[in-house]
C-alpha positions, 0 to 999 in steps of 0.5 A: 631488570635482567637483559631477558625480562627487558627484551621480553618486555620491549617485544610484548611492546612492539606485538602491542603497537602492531596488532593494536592491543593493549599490553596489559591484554597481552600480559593477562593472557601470557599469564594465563598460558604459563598457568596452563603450561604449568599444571602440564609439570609433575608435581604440580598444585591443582590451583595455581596462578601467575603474575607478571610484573609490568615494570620488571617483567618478573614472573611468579607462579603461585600454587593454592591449596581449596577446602571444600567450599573453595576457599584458600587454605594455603598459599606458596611460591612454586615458580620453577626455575626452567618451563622448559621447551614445552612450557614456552611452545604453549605460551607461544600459541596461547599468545597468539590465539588470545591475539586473534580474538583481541584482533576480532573484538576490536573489529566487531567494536569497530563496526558493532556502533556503525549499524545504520552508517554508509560504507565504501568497499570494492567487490571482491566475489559476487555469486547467485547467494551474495556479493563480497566487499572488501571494507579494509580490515574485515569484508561485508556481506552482499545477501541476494535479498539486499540487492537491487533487482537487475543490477550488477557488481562488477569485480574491483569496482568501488560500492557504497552500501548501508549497514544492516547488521553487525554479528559477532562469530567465532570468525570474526564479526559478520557485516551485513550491507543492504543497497535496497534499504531506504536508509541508503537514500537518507545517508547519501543525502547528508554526504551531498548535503551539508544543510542536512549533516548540519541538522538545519535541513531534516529527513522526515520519512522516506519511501523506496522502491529500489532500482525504480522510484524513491520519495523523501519527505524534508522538513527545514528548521530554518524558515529562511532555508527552503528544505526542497531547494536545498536537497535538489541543489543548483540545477539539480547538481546535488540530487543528481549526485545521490540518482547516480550512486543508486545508478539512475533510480528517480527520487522525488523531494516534496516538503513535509507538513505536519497536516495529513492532508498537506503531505498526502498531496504533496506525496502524490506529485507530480499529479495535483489533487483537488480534495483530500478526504480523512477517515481516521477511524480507519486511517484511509484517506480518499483523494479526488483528482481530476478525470485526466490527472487520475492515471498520473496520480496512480502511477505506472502499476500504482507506484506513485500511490503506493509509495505516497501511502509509505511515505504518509502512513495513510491508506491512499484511495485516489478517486476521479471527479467522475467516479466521486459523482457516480458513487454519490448519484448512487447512495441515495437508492434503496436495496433489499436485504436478503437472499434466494433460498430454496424452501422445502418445496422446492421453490425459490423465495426470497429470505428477507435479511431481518428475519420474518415470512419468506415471499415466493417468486409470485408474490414478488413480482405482484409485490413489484407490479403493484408498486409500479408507477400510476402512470401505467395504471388505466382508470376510468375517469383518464382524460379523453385522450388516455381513456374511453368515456361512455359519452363520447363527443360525435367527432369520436364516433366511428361507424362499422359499416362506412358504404355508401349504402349507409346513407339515404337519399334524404339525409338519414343514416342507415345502418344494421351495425354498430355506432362507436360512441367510446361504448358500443350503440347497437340499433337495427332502425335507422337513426336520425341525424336530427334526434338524439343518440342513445348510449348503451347506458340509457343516456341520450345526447342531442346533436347540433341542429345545424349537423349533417351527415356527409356522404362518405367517400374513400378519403373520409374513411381514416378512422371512423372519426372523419364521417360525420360533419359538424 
């Protein structure tokens, strides 16, 4: 080996050690760039290639003759003795492009596997569209729509954030970050966590709204491990940890439960639920809480009930005792199916849902009227105290003309008007208090032998009923 190749080689070493490349990236691409600068010479074959020999660093540069259907015909050694300046400035700019996009790949593979993962930058640029973070080798993306509302990045201070997404450009690869995601809240909990990195203690599912509340649901694979405990820490040390990275956003730890019902009630803590009540068909779930814990369960603007519904994957209907027992009172009522229409008179009916003859607004109302209770309804035969009877009993009867011309000196009754009797007794002679009264319908009744008549005065005259004496 000659003094140049060994110092070519040790140098294509040294480019290798610092820029993190393999050699033989290296060689392939000089290789490429003294075929290019090689075509670049009069005279030269149209299909060439070169090899470089890795232990000698000896170069050849093959030319090829093709045939039509691109098979070699021909092959000869065409290594000229000098590039040239030209030759070596385009393998010297080949060299350093193909650098460049060994140095990109190596990043984009880097970061391509960690979509998922956490990472820590520092802000380095922050602007209405996005926020800058500097990771080390290459720099992450902050978009405005992965940021949490009202919160602010100050420059050079230190930000974790989760890895959204990973793309390839001709620049170089593009990190995406999100501090909104709830795969956020999960990878700080296994930082902070060592039951959950271990796998003893598992994230089930997580439900976030950012800046304000987070719920996660824990499962413990170990009975003798308590999955809540272990998240919230002694005296809250380790949850603590995770509401300060995300700068005071609340989380609430329940345990997971393979029953709907179980994890619905847990997911609506603080607030305790009396029932729960699953419609699969729909997949609603209709929770009865008591009258003064339905604000709680609620929420402020419903988050606690939203957040339970993401958590649980059930749509969350929270009803009080007292609405559960109003809506019940009011199944058991009958409702006519239908609607008012206009006919072709102009007249409003009512259209009965199932079809048939259309009903006035008349005949609706009799219809209703004679449906009325009998209790409203007058009859003949009705108890003494509800109806009129033609043989009323004398203590009912009530005289018109109650003067004190209507009674004679010797006991008889005199009157030209009308005697009350539940029908009306009309007689112009006097009538006897010793014979019998006759009714309008020809029936008589014999009063008592012993009955007198009293003389009336102004306190016997309250109604007609008070005149006569027993």
């Amino acid at each position: 080996m000659s003094k140049t190749n060994f110092e070519f080689l040790d140098a294509l070493s040294q480019i290798a050690r610092d820029k993190g490349i393999s050699p033989e990236t290296l060689l392939d691409a000089l290789a490429n760039a003294l075929v290019a600068a090689y075509k670049r010479r009069p005279g030269a074959a149209e299909e060439a290639f070169v090899t470089i020999d890795p232990e000698s660093g000896e170069i050849r540069v093959y030319g090829q003759e093709l045939d039509e259907e691109g098979n070699v015909v021909s092959e000869w050694d065409d290594t000229p003795e000098d590039f040239g300046r030209i030759a070596a400035q385009t393998a010297k700019q080949v060299i350093l492009q193909r650098i460049r996009e060994a140095e990109r790949d190596l990043k984009y593979e880097e970061y391509a596997g960690r979509e998922g993962d956490i990472v820590t930058g520092i802000v380095q640029q922050t602007d209405n569209r996005y926020t800058l973070l500097d990771l080390g080798k290459v720099e992450a993306l902050l978009p405005q729509a992965e940021q949490v509302p009202y919160e602010r990045y100050e420059h050079g201070a230190r930000l974790k954030a989760y890895i959204v997404e990973v793309r390839k450009t001709t620049k170089g690869p593009q990190i995406v970050v999100s501090r909104s995601h709830p795969g956020l809240v999960k990878r700080l909990f296994e930082l902070e966590v060592p039951e959950i990195s271990s796998g003893v203690v598992e994230i089930k599912a997580a439900a976030r709204e950012p800046g304000h509340r987070t719920k996660i649901a824990v499962w413990s694979n170990d009975p003798n491990v308590d999955p809540v405990g272990a998240c919230v820490g002694a005296r809250g040390s380790r949850v603590r940890m995770v509401t300060n990275e995300l700068r005071g956003e609340r989380i609430d730890v329940v345990p997971f439960s393979d029953d709907p019902a179980e994890l619905i009630q847990a997911a609506l803590q603080p607030a305790r639920v009396r029932e729960v009540r699953l419609d699969e068909e729909t997949g609603t779930a209709t929770v009865i809480v008591s009258d003064y814990q339905l604000s709680l369960a609620i929420g402020k603007e419903g988050q606690n009930a939203r957040l339970a519904a993401r958590l649980t994957g059930w749509r969350v209907d929270i009803k009080s005792e007292t609405q559960l027992q109003e809506e019940e009172a009011g199944y058991g009522e009958e409702w006519a199916e239908g609607e008012w229409v206009q006919n072709d008179a102009g007249e409003m009916v009512w259209q009965p849902a199932e079809g048939g003859e259309a009903v006035s607004a008349a005949e609706w109302s009799r219809a209703q009227s004679d449906s009325a209770s009998p209790d409203t309804a007058s009859t003949d035969s009705a108890s003494p105290d509800s109806a009129s009877t033609d043989s009323a009993s004398p203590d009912s009867a009530s005289t018109e003309s109650a003067g004190p011309d209507a009674v004679g000196a010797d006991g008889t009754l005199e009157t030209g008007g009308t005697l009350e009797t539940g029908d009306a007794v009309e007689t112009g002679d006097a009538v006897e208090t010793g014979d019998a009264v006759e009714t309008g319908d020809g029936a008589s009744r014999e009063p008592p032998a012993e009955a007198a008549v009293a003389a009336p005065d102004s306190s016997d005259q309250a109604g007609g009923s008070e005149g006569t004496e027993a």
